[in-house]
N, C-alpha and C positions, 0 to 999 in steps of 0.2 A: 619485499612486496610481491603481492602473486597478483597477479592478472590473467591467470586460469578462467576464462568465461562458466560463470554459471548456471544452469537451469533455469527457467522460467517458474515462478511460483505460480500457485491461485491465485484469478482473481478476473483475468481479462474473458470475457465471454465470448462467447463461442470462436474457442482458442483455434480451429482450424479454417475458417474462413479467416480470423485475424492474418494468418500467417502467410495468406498471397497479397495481403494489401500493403505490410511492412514488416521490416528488417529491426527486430527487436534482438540485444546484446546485452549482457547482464556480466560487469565485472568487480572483482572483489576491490574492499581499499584498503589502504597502506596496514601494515600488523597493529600498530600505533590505532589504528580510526578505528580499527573493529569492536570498541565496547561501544562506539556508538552509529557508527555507520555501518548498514545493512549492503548496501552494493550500489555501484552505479548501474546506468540503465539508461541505454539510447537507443530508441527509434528511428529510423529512416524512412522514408517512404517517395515513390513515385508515383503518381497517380495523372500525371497531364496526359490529358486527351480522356481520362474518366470519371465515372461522377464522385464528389467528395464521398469521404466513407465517416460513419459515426462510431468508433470505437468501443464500446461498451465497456466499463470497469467496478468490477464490487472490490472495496477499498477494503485495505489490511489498516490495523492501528498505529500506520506509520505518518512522521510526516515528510514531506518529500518537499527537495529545491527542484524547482522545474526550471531548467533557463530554457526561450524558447524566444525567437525572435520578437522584441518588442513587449514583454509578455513573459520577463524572467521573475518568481517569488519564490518563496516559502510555503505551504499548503499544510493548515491541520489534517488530521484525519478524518472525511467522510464518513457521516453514519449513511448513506446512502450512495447507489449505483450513480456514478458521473460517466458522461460522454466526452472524447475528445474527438474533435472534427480536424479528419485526415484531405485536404485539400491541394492538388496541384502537385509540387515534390515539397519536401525542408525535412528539416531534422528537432529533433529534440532535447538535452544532456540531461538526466535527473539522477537525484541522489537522494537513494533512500534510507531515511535514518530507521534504527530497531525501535519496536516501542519501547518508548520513554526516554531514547536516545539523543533528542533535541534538544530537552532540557537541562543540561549543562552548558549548551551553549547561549541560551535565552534564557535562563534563569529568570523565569516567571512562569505564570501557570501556560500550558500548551490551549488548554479549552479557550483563552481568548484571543486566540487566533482563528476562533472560528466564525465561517463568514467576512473576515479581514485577513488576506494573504498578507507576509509582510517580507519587503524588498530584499534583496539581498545585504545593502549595503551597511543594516546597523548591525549584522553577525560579520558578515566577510570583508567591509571596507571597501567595497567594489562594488560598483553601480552596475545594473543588468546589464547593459550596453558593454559594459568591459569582459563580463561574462559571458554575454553573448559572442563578442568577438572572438574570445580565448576557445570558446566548447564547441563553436559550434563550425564551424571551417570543416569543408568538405576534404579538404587536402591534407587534414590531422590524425593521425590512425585513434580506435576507438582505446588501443592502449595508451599512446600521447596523453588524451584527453582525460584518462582515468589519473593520470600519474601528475597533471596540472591540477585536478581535482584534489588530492594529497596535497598538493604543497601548498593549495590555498587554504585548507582545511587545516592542514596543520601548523601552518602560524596563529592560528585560534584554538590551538589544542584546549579544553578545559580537565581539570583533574577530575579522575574517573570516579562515581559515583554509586555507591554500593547499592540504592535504592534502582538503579537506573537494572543493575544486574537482578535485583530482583522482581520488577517488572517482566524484564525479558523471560524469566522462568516463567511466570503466572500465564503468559502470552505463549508459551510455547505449550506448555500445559493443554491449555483451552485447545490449540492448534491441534494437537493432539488426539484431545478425545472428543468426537465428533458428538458422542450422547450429553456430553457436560450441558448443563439448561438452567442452572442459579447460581446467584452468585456463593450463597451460604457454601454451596460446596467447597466453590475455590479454597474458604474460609476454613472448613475442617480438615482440606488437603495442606493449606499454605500455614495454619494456625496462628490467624490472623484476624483483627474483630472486620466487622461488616463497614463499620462507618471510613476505618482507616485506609482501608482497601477502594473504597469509592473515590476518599480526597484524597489519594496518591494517584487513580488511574487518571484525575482532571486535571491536577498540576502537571501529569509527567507524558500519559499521555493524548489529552483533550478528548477522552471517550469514557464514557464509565464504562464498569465492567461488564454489564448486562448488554450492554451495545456489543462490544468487543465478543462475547459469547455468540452473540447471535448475529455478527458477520462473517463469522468463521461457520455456525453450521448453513449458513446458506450458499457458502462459497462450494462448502462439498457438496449441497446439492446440484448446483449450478454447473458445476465441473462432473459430476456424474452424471448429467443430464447430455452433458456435450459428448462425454464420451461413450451415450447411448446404453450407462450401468439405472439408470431407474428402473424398479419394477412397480407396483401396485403405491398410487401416491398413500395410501394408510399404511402399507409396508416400508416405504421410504420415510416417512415423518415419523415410524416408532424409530426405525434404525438412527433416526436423530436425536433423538430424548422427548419427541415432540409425544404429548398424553392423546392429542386427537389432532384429526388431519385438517382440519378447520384453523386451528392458531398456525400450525404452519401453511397452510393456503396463505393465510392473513401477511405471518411474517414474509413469507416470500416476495409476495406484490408489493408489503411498505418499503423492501431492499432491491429488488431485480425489478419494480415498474410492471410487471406482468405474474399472472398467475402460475401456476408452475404448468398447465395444460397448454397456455398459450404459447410459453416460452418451446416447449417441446416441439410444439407445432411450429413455429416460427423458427427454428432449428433445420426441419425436414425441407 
């Protein structure tokens, strides 16, 4: 098992303000977890004596266990930017599965978990509270808790799922080529019909694929923007696949809540 910390992906906004409010860690799980677990993932933070902080997040097509005091589930995928409010000190444990990595252990569609988180205890047997106690202790190293993460995980091992590996391609794909903008493409790269590609990305991973395309090109915009690479918003929206700068205006504000002018501004 490696517990190598890994990199921070896409996704949290304005990744350098994030990084004086909390202590985010990202580690691998056991060799075993990895066709379906993507990494764990704990936040820390102290903030007493300052004002709460609102986190901002545009969501990857995973879905994640959050255990968090009082407040431990299971989370589908966000078609939309979510806020977590960073208040006082505490901590967080999450575990993020790959897309479409859940669904061997929930064996039912992922889309109806949307809008209904659901607890930990009909996948792991363990009520939040127990989970809570185990992940979240200040006094547990972030490797401890990765390695208690494994052994609860893998007494729930499920046999690994050749659909689940070919979700992960289609998803890394997309990640990939930031121009990609329909689904038919996927469809002539992956050679695969339209309809079957939509009810595999809802069972497996609760998003269709049009969503999933278009949370990844806004993530790159959003992250090019933090790190101050935008140029001309009609220069940025072709470099995306976007035909005119008006749909991606649109798209942007339906995922990040702000225009892309605003966000720039609200940046500086």
């Amino acid at each position: 098992m490696s517990q190598k910390p890994i990199q921070p992906a896409m996704g949290i906004l304005r990744h350098t303000q994030a990084n004086e409010k909390f202590r985010l860690a990202r580690l691998q799980p056991a060799s075993a977890l990895t066709p379906f677990i993507k990494h764990y993932w704990i936040a820390q933070w102290n903030l007493d004596g300052q004002a709460a902080y609102d986190q901002e997040v545009v969501p990857n097509p995973c879905v994640n266990l959050v255990v968090e005091r009082g407040n431990t589930f299971f989370y589908a995928p966000s078609a939309q930017k979510y806020a977590h409010r960073l208040d006082g000190s505490g901590a967080v444990f999450g575990v993020k599965f790959h897309p479409g990595g859940f669904y061997p252990f929930l064996r039912d569609s992922v889309s109806g978990l949307q809008g209904m988180p659901l607890p930990s205890s009909p996948i792991l047997g363990l009520a939040g509270a127990d989970l809570e106690q185990q992940l979240l202790s200040p006094e547990i190293s972030d490797e401890d808790k990765a390695q208690i993460a494994d052994r609860l995980f893998m007494n729930v091992l499920p046999a690994e799922d050749p659909q689940v590996s070919f979700i992960r391609d289609i998803v890394s794909y997309i990640a990939e080529h930031k121009e990609l903008s329909r689904v038919e493409q996927l469809c002539t790269v992956f050679d695969c019909n339209i309809r079957t590609l939509q009810r595999s990305f809802g069972q497996y991973v609760g998003l269709s694929p049009k969503t999933v395309i278009r949370l990844y090109r806004l993530q790159n915009a959003a992250e090019a923007m933090d790190k101050g690479q935008s140029s001309s918003l009609t220069d940025f929206s072709m470099e995306l696949g976007y035909h005119d700068q008006a749909h991606f205006i649109k798209d942007f504000k339906a995922v990040i809540g702000l225009t892309p002018e605003q966000y720039i501004r609200l940046k500086i």
